[in-house]
DSSP file (Angstrom, degrees, kcal/mol; ACC not computed):
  #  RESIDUE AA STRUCTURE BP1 BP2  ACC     N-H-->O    O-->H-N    N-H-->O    O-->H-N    TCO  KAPPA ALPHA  PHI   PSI    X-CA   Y-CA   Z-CA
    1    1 A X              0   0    0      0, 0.0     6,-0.2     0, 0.0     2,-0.1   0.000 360.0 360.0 360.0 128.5  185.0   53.9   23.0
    2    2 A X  B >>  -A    6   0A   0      4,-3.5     3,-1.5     1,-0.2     4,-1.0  -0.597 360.0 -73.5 -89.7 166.3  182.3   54.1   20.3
    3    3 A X  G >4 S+     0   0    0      1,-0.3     3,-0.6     2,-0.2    -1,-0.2   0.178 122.8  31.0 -50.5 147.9  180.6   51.3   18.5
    4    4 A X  G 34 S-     0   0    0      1,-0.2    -1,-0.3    -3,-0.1    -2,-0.1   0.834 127.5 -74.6  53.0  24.1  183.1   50.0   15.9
    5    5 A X  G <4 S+     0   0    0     -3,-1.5     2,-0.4     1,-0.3    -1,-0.2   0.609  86.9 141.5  94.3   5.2  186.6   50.7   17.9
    6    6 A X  B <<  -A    2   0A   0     -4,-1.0    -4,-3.5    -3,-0.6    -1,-0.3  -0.650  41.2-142.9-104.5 152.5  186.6   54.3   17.4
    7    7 A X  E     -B   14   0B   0      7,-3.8     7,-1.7    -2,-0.4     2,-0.6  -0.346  12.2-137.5 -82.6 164.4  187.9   57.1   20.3
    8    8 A X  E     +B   13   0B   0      5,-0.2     2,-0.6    -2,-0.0     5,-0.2  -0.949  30.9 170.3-128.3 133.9  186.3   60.2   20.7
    9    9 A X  S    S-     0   0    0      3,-3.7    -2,-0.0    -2,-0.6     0, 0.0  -0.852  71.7 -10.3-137.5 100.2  188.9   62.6   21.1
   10   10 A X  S    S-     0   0    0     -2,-0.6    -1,-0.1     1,-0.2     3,-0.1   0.489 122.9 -62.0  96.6  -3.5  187.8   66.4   20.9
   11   11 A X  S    S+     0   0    0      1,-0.3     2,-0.4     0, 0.0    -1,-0.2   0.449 118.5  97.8  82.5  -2.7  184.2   65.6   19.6
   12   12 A X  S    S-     0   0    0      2,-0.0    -3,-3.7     0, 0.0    -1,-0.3  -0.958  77.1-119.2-125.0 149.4  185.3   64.1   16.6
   13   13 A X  E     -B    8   0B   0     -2,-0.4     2,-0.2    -5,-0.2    -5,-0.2  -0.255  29.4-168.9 -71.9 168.3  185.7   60.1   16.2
   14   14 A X  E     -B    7   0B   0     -7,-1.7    -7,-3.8    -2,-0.1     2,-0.1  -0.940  15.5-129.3-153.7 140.1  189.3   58.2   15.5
   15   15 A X     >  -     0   0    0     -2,-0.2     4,-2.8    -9,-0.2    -9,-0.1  -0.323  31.6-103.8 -92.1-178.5  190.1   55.1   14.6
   16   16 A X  H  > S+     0   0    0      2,-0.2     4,-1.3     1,-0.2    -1,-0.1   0.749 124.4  53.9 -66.8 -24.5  192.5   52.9   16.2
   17   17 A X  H  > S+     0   0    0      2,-0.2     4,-0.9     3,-0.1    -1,-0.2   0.800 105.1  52.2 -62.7 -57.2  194.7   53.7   13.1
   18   18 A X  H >> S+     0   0    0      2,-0.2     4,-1.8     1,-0.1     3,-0.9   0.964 111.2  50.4 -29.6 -79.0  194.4   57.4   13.6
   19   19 A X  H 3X S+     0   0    0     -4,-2.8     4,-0.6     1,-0.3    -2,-0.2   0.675 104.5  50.5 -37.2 -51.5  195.4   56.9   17.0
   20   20 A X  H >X>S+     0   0    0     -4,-1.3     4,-4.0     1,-0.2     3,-0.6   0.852 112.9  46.7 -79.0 -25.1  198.4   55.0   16.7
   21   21 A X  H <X5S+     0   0    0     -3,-0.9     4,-1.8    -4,-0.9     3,-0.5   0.950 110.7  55.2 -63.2 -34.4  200.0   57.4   13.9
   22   22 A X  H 3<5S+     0   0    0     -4,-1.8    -1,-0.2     1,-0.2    -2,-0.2   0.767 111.2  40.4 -51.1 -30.1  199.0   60.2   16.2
   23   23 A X  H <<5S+     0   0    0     -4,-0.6    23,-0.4    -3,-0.6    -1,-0.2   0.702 115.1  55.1 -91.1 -26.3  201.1   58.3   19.1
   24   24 A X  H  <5S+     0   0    0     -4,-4.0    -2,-0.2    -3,-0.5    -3,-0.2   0.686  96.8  68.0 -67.6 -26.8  204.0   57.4   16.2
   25   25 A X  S  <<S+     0   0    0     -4,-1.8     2,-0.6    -5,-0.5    -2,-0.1   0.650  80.3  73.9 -66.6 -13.3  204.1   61.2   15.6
   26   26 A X    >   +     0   0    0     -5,-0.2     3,-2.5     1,-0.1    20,-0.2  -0.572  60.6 157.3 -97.0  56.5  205.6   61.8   19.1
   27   27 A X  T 3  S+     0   0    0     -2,-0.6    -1,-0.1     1,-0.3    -2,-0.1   0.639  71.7  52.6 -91.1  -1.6  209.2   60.3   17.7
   28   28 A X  T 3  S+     0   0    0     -3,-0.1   101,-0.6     1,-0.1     2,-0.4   0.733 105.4  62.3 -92.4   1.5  211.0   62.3   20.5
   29   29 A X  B <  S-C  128   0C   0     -3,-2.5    17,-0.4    99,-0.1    18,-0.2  -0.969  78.0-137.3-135.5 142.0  209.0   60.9   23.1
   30   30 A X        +     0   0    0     97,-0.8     2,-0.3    -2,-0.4    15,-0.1  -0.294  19.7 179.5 -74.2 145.1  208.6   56.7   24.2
   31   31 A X        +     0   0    0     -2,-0.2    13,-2.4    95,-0.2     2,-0.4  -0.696  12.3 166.8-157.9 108.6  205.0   55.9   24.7
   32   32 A X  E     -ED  43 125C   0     93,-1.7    93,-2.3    -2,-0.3     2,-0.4  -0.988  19.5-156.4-128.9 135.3  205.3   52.2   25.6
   33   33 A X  E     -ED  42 124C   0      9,-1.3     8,-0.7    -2,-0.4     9,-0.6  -0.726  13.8-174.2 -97.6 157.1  201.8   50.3   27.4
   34   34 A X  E     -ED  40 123C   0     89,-3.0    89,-1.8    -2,-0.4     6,-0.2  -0.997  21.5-109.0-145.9 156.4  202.5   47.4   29.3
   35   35 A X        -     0   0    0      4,-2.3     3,-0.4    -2,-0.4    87,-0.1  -0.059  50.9 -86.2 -59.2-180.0  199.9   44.6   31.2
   36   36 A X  S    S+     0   0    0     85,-0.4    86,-0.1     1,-0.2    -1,-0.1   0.852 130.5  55.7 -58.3 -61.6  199.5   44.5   34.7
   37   37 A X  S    S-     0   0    0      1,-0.1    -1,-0.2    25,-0.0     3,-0.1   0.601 119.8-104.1 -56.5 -27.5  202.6   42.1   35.0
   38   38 A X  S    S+     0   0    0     -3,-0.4    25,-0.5     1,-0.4     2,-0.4   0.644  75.2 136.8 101.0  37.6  204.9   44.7   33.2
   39   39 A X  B     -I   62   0D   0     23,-0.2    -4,-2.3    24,-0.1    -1,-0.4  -0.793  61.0-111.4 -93.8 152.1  205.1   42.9   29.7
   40   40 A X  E     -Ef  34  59C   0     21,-2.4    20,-4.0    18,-0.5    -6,-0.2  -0.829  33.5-178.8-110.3 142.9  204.7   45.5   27.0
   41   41 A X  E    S+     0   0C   0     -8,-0.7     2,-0.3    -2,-0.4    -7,-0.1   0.551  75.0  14.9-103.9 -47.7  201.6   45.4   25.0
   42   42 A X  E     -E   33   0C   0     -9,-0.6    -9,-1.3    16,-0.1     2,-0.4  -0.971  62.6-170.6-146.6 152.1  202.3   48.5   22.5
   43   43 A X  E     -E   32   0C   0     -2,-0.3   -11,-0.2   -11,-0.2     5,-0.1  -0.833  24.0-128.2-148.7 106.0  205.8   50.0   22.0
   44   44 A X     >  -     0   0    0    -13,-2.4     4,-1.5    -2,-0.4   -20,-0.1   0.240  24.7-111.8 -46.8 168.9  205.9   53.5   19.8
   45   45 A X  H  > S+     0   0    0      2,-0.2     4,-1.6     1,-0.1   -21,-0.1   0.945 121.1  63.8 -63.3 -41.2  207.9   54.6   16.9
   46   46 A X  H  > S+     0   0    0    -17,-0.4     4,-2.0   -23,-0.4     5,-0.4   0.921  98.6  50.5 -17.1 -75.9  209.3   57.0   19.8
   47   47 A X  H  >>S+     0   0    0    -16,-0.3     4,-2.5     1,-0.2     5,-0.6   0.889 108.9  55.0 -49.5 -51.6  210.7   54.1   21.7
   48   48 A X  H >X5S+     0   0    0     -4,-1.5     4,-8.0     3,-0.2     3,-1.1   0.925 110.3  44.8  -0.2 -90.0  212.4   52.9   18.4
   49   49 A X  H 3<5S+     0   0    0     -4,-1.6    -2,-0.2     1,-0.3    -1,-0.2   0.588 123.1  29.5 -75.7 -12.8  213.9   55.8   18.0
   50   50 A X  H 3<5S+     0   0    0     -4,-2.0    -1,-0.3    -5,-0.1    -2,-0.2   0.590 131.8  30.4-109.4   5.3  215.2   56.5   21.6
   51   51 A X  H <<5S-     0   0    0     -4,-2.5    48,-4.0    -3,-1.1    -3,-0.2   0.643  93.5-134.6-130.3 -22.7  215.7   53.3   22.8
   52   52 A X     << +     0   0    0     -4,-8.0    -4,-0.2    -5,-0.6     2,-0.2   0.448  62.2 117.7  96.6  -1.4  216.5   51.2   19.6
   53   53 A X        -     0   0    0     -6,-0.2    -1,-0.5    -5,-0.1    -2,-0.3  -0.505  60.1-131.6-103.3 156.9  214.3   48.0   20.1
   54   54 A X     >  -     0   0    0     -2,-0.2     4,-1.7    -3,-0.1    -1,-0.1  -0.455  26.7-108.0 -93.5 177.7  211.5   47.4   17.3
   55   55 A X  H >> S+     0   0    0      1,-0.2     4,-1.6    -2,-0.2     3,-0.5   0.964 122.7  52.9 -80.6 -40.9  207.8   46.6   18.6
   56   56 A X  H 34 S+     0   0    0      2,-0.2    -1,-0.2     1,-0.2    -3,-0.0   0.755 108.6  47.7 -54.8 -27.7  208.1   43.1   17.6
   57   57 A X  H 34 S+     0   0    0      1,-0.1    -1,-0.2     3,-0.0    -2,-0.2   0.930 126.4  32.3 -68.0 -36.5  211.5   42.8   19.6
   58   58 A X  H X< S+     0   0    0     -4,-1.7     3,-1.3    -3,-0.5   -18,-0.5   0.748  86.6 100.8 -80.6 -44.4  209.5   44.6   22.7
   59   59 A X  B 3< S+f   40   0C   0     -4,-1.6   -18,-0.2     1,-0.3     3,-0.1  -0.391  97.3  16.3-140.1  82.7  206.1   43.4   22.3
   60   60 A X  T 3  S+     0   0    0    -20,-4.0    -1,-0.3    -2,-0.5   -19,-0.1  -0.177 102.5 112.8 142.6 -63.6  206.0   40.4   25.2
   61   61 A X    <   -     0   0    0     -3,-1.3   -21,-2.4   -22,-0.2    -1,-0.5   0.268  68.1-134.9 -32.3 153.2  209.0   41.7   26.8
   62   62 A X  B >   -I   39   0D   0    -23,-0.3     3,-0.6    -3,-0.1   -23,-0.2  -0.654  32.9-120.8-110.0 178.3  208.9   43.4   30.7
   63   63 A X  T 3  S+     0   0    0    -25,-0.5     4,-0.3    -2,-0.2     3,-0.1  -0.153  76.2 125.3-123.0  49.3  211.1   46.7   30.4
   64   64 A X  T 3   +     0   0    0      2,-0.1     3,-0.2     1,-0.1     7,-0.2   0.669  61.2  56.9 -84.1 -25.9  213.3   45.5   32.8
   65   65 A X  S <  S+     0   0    0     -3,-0.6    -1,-0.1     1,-0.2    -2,-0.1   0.475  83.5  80.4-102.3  27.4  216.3   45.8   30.8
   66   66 A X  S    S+     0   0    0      6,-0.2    31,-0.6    30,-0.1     2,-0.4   0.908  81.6  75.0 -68.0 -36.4  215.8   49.1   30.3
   67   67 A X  S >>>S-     0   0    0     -4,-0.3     4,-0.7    -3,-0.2     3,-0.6  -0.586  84.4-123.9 -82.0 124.8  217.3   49.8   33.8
   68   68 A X  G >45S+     0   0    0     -2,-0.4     3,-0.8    27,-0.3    29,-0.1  -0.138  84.6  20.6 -73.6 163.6  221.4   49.4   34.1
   69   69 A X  G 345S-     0   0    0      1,-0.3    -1,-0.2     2,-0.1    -2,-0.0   0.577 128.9 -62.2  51.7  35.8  223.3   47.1   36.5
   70   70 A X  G <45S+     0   0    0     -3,-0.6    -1,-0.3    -6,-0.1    -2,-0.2   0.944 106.7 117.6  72.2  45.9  220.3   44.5   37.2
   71   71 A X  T <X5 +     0   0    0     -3,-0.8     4,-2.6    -4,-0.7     5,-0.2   0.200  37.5  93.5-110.9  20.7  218.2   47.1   38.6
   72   72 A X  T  4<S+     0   0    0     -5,-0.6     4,-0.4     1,-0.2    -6,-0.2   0.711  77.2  63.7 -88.3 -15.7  215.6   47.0   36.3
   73   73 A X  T  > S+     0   0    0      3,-0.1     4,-3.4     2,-0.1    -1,-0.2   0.841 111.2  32.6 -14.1 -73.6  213.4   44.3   38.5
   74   74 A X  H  > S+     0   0    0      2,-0.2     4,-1.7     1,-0.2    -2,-0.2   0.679 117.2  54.4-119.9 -32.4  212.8   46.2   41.3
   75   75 A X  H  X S+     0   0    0     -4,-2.6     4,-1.4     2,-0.2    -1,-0.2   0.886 111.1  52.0 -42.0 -39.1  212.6   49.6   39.5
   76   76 A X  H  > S+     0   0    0     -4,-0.4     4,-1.0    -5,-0.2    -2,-0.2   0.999 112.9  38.1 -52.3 -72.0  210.1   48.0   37.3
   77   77 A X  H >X S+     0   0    0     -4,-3.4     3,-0.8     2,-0.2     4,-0.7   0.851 114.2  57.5 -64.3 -21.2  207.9   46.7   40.0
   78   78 A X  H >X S+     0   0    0     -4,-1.7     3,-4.2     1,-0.3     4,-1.1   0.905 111.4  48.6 -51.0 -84.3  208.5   50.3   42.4
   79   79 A X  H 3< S+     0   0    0     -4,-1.4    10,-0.4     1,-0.3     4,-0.3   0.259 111.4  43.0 -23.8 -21.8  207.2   52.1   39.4
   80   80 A X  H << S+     0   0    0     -4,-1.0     4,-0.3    -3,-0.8    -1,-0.3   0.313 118.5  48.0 -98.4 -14.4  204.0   49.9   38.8
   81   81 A X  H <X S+     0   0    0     -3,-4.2     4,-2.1    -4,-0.7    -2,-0.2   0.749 114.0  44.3-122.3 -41.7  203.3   49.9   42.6
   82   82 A X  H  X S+     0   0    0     -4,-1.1     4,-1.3    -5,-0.2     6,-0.8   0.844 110.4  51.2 -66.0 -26.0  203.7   53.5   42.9
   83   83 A X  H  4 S+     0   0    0     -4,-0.3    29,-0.7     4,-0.2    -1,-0.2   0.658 118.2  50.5 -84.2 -20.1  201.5   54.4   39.4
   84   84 A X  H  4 S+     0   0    0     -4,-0.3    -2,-0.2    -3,-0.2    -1,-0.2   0.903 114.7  36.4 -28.0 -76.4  199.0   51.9   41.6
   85   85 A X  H  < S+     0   0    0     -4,-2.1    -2,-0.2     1,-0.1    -3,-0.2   0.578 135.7  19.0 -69.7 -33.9  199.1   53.6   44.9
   86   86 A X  S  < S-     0   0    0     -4,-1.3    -3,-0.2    -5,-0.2    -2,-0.1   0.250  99.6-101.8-149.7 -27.2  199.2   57.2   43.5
   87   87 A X  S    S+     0   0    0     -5,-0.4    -4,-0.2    24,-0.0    -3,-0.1   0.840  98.3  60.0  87.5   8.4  198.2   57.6   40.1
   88   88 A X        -     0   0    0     -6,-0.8     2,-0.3    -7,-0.1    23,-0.2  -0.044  53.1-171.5 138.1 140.4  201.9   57.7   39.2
   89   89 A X  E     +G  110   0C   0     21,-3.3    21,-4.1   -10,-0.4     2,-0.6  -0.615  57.6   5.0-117.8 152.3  205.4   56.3   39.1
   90   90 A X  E     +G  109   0C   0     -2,-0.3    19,-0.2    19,-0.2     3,-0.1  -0.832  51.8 153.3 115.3-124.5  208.6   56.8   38.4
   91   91 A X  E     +     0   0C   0     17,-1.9     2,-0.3    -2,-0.6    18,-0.1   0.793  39.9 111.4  84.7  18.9  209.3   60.6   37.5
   92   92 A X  E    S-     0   0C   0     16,-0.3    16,-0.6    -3,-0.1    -1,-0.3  -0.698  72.4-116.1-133.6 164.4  212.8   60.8   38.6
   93   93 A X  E     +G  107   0C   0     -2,-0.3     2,-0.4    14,-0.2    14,-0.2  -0.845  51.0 146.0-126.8 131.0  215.5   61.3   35.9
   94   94 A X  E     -G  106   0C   0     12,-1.4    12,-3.8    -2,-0.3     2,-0.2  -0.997  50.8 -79.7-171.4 157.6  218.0   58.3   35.7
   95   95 A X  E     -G  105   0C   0     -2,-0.4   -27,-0.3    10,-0.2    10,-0.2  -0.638  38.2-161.5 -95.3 169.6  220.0   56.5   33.1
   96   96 A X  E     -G  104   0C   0      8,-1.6     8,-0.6    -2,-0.2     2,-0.3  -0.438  18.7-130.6-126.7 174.7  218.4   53.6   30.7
   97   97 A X  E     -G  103   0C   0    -31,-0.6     6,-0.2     6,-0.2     5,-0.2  -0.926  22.9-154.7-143.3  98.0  220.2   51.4   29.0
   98   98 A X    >   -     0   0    0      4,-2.0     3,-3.3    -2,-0.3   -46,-0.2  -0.158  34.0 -90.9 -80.5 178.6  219.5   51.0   24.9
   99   99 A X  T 3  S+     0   0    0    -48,-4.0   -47,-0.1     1,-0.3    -1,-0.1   0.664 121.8  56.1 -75.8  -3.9  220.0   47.9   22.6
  100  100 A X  T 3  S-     0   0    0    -49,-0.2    -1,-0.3     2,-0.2   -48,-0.1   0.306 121.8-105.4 -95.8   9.3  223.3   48.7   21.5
  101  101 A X  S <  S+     0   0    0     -3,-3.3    -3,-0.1     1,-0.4    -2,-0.1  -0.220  76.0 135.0 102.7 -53.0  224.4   48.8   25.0
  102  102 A X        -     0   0    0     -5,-0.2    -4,-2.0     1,-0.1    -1,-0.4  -0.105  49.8-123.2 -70.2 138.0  224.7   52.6   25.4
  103  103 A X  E     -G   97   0C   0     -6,-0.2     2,-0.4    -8,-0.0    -6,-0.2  -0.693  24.4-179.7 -68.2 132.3  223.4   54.8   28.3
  104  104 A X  E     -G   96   0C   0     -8,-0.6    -8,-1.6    -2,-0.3     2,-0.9  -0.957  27.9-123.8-124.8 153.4  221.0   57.6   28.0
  105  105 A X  E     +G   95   0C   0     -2,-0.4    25,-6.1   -10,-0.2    26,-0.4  -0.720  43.6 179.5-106.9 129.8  219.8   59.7   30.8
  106  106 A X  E     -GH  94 129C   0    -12,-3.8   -12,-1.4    -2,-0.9     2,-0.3  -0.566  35.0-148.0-110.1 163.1  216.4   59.6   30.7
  107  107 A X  E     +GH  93 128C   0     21,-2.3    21,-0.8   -14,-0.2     2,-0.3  -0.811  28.8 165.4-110.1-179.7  213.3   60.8   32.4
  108  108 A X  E     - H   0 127C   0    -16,-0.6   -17,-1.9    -2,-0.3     2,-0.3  -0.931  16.0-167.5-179.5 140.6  210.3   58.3   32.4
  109  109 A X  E     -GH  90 126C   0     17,-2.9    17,-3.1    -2,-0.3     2,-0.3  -0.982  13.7-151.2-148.0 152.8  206.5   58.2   34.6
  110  110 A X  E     -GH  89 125C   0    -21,-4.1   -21,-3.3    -2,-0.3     2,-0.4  -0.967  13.5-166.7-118.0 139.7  204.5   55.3   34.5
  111  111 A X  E     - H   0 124C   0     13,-2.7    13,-2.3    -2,-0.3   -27,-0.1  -0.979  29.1-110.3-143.3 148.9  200.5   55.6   34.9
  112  112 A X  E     - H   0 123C   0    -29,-0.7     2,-0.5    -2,-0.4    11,-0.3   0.168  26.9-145.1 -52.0 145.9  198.2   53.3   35.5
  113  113 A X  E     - H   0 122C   0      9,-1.0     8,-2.4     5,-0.0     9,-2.3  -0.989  24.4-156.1-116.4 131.3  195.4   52.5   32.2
  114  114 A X  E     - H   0 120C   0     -2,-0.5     6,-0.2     6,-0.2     4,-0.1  -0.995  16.7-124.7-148.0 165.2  192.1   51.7   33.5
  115  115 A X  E >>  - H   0 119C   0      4,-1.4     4,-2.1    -2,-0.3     3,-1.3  -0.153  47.9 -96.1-108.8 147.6  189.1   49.7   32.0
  116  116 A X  T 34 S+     0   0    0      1,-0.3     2,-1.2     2,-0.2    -2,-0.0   0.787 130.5  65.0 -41.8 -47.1  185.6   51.9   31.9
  117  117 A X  T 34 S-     0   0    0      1,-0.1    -1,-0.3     2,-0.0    -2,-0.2   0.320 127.0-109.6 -64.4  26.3  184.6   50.2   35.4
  118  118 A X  T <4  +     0   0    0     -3,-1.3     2,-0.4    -2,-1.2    -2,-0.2   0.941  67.2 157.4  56.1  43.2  188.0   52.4   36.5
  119  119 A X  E  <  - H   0 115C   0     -4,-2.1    -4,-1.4     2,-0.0     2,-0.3  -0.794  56.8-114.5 -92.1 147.7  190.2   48.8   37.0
  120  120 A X  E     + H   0 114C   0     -2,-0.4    -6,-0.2    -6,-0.2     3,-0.1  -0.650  50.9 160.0 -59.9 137.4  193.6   49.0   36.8
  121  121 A X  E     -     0   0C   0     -8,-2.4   -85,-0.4    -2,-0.3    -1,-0.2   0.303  63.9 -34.0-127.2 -16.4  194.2   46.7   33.2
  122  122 A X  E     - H   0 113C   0     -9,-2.3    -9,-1.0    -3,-0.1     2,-0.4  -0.806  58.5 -84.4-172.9-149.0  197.6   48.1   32.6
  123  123 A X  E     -DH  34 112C   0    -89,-1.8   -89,-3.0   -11,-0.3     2,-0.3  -0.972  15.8-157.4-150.7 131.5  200.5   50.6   32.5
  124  124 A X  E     -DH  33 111C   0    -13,-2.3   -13,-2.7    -2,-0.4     2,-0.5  -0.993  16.9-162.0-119.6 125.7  201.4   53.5   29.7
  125  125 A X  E     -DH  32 110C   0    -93,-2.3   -93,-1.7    -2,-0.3     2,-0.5  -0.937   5.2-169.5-102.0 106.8  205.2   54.2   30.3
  126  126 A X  E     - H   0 109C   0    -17,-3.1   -17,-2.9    -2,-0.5     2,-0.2  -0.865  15.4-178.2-114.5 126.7  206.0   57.8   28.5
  127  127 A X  E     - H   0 108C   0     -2,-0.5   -97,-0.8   -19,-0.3     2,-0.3  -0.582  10.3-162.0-100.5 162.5  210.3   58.1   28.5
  128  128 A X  E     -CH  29 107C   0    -21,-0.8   -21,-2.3    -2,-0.2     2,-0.4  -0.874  19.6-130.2-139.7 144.3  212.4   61.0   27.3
  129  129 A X  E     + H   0 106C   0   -101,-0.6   -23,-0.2    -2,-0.3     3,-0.1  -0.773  34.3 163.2 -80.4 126.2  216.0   61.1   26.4
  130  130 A X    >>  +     0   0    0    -25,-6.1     3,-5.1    -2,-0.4     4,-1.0   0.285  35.1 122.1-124.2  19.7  217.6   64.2   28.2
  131  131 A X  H 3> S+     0   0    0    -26,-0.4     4,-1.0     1,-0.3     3,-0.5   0.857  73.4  44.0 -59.7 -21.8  220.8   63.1   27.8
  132  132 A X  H 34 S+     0   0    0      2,-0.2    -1,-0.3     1,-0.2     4,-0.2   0.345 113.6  54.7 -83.2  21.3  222.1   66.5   25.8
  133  133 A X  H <> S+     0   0    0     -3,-5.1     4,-1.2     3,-0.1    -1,-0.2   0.453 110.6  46.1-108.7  -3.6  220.1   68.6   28.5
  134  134 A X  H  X S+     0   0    0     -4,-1.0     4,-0.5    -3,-0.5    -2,-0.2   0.508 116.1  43.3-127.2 -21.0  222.4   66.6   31.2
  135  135 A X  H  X S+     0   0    0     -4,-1.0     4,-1.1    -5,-0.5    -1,-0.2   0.784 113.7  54.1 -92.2 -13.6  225.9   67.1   29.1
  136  136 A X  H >> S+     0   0    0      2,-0.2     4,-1.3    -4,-0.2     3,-0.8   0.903 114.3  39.2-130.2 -68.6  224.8   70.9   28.6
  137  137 A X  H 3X S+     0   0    0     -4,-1.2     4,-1.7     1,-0.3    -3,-0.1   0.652 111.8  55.7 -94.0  11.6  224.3   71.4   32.5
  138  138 A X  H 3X S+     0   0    0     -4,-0.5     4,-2.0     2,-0.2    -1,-0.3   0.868 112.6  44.5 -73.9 -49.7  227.4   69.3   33.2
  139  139 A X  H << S+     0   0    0     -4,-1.1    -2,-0.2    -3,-0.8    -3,-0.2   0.622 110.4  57.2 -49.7 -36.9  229.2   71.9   30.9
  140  140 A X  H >< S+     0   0    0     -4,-1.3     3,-1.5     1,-0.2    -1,-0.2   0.924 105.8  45.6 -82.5 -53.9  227.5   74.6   32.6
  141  141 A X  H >X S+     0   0    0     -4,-1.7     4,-3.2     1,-0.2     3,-1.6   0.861 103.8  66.1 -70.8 -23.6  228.7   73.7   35.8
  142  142 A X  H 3X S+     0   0    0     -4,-2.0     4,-0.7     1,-0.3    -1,-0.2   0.476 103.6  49.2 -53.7  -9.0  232.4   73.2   34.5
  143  143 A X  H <4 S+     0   0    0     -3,-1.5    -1,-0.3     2,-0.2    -2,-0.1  -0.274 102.0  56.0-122.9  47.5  232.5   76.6   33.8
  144  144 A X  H X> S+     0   0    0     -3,-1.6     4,-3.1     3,-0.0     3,-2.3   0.184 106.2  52.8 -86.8 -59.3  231.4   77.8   36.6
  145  145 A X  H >X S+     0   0    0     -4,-3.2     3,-3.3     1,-0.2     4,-1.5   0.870 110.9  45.3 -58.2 -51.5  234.1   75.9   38.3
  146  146 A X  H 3X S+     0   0    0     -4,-0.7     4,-1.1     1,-0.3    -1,-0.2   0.486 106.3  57.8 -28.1 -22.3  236.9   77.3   36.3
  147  147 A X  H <4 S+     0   0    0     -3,-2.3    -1,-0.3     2,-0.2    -2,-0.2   0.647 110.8  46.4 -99.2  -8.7  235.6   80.6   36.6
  148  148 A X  H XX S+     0   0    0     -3,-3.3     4,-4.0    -4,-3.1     3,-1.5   0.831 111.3  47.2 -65.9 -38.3  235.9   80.0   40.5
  149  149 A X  H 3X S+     0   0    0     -4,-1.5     4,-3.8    -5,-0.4     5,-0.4   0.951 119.3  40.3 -78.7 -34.3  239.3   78.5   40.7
  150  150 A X  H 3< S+     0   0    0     -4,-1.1    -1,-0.3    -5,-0.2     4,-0.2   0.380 113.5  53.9 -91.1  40.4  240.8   81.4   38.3
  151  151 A X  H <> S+     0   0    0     -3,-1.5     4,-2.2     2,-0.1    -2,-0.2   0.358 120.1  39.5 -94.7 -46.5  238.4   84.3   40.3
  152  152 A X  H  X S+     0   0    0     -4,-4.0     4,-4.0     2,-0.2    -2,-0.2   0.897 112.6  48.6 -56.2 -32.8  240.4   82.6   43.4
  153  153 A X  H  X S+     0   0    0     -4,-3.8     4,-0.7     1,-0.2     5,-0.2   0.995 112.2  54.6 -90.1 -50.1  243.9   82.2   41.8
  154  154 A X  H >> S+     0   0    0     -5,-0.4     3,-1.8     2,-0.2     4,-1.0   0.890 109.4  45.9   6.0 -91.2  243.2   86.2   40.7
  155  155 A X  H >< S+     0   0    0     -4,-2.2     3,-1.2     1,-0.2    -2,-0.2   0.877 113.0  52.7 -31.8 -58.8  242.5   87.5   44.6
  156  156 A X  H 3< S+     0   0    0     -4,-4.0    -1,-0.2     1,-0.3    -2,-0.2   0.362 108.2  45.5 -73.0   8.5  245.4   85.6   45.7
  157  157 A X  H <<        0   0    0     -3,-1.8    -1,-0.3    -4,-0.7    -2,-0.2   0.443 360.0 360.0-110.0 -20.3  247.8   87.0   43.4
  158  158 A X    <<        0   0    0     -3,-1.2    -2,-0.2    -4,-1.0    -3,-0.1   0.685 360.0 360.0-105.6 360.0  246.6   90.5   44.0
């Protein structure tokens, strides 16, 4: 960080302002930070848009009810303990749960933010919605089976 809040990103400064449109500019992609404890700190236009909460709704919150059937505890903390231990958690593709109640299948990694003395201070959680890449290979494999059972029902008629 340079004197008066600005990154250096590239060799050229940015301000904090800069930054964040640059991080709003990513509307397909969730960029949410959270504290140590797993309250979210910053919550993108991304997240908005794939998850349906505003930042003022989020912004406090643990992202524990992102995860369906009350599992969103103990996902939470895996994911924070593994981005701890490892340098990063989650990574597995699973459904989320958004504010109008719908599931989307998502992918998501959590990694650790840490303070120039290299402390862990927090957590940047980056999500995707894959849910049309996950009806698309559902699709894919439903014509495969069909094209087995009538390649079978074929043989056995001939």
């Amino acid at each position: 960080m340079e004197p008066g809040g600005n990154r250096v990103l590239g060799g050229n400064s940015i301000t904090a302002d800069e930054w964040r449109q640059i991080v709003d500019s990513a509307i397909d992609t969730a960029i949410i930070t959270t504290d140590l404890d797993g309250q979210v700190t910053s919550w993108s236009e991304g997240a908005r848009h794939i998850l349906g909460w505003t930042a003022e709704e989020m912004v406090g919150r643990t992202l524990e009810h992102l995860f369906p059937d009350g599992l969103g505890a103990t996902a939470l903390r895996g994911e924070m303990a593994d981005a701890r231990e490892r340098g990063r958690g989650g990574g597995e593709e699973g459904w989320r749960v958004r504010k109008d109640g719908q599931r989307i299948w998502a992918t998501g990694e959590m990694t650790p933010i840490r303070s120039p003395a290299q402390e862990i201070v927090g957590f940047t959680k980056v999500l995707r919605d894959r849910s049309r890449q996950r009806e698309a290979e559902a699709a894919t494999q439903e014509e495969r089976r069909a094209l087995e059972i009538l390649n079978r029902a074929g043989s056995a008629l001939a």
